[in-house]
C-alpha positions in Angstrom: 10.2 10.0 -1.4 13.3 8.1 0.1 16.5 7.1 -1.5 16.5 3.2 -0.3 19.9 2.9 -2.1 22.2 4.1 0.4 22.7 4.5 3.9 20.7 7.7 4.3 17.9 6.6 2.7 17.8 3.9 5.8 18.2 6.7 8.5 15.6 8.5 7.3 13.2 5.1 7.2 14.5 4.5 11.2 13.9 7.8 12.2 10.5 7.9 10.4 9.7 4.8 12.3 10.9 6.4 15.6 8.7 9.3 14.6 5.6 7.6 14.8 6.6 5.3 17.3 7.0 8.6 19.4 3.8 10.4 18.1 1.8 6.6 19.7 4.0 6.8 22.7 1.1 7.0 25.7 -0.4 4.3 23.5 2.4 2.0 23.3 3.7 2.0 26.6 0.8 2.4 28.6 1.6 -0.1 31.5 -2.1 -1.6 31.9 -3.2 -1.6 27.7 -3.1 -5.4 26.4 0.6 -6.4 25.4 -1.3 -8.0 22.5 -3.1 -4.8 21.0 0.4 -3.1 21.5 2.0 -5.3 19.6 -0.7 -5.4 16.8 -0.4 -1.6 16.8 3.4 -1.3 16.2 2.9 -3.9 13.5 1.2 -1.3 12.1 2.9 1.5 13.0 6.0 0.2 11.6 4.6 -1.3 8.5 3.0 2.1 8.1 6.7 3.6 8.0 8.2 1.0 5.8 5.4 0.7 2.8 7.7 2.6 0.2 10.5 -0.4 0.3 8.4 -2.4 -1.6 10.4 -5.2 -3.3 14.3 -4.0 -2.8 16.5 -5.9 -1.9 18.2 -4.7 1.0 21.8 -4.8 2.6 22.6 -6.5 5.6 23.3 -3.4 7.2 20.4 -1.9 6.1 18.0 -5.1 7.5 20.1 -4.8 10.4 19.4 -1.0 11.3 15.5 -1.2 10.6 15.5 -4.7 12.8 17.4 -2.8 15.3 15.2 0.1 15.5 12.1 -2.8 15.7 13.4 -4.7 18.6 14.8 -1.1 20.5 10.3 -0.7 20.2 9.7 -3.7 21.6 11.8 -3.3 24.6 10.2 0.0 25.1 6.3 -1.3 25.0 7.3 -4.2 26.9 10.3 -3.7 29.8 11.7 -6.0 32.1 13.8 -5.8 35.0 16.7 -8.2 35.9 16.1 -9.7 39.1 18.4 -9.2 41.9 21.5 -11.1 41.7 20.7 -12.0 38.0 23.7 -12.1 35.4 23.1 -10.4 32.3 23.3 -13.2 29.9 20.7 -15.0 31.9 19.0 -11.7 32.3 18.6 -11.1 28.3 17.6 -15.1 27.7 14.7 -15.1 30.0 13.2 -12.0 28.4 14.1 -13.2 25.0 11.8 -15.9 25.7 8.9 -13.8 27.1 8.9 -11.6 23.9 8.8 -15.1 21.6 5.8 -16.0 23.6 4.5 -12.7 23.2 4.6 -12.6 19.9 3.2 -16.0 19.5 0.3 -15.1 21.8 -0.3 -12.3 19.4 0.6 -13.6 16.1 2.9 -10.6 15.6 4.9 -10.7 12.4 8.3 -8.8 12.3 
């Protein structure tokens, strides 16, 4: 059982997550799968990890680690590359808005 109450009890959440994001790996990040069944899948995946919170109520810091470990996924199934000459602010922006319509396209929820 995890200990939701302090900061450990969200390390071992992220690194449950990570653990089975890793297990699906080939899954997840296969480059010619459908963006929209990975996406549906790490829904699962990470609801799969996250089904003992339940009803707490949460920290900021806490939210902020498990969101942080959700979008590090994300990059991962879905990378981009900058294009040449491209400024990093511009850069993160344009692939912001590809994983928005991503997620739209799938109805992913997280």
């Amino acid at each position: 059982m995890y200990v939701i109450g302090n900061a450990m009890g969200v390390a071992s959440l992220v690194s449950r997550m990570w653990a089975l994001f890793n297990r699906n790996r080939g899954v997840l990040t296969c480059r010619h799968g459908s963006i929209v069944r990975k996406l549906h899948f790490l829904q699962l995946v990470i609801q799969h990890s996250l089904w003992c919170i339940g009803s707490l109520n949460l920290t900021i810091r806490q939210c902020e680690a498990l969101r942080g470990a959700q979008q590090s996924m994300l990059r991962a199934i879905l990378p981009r590359k900058p294009r040449e000459d491209e400024l990093d602010w511009v850069f993160f922006g344009r692939w912001g808005r590809h994983i928005k319509r991503q997620r739209e396209n799938a109805n992913y929820v997280g």
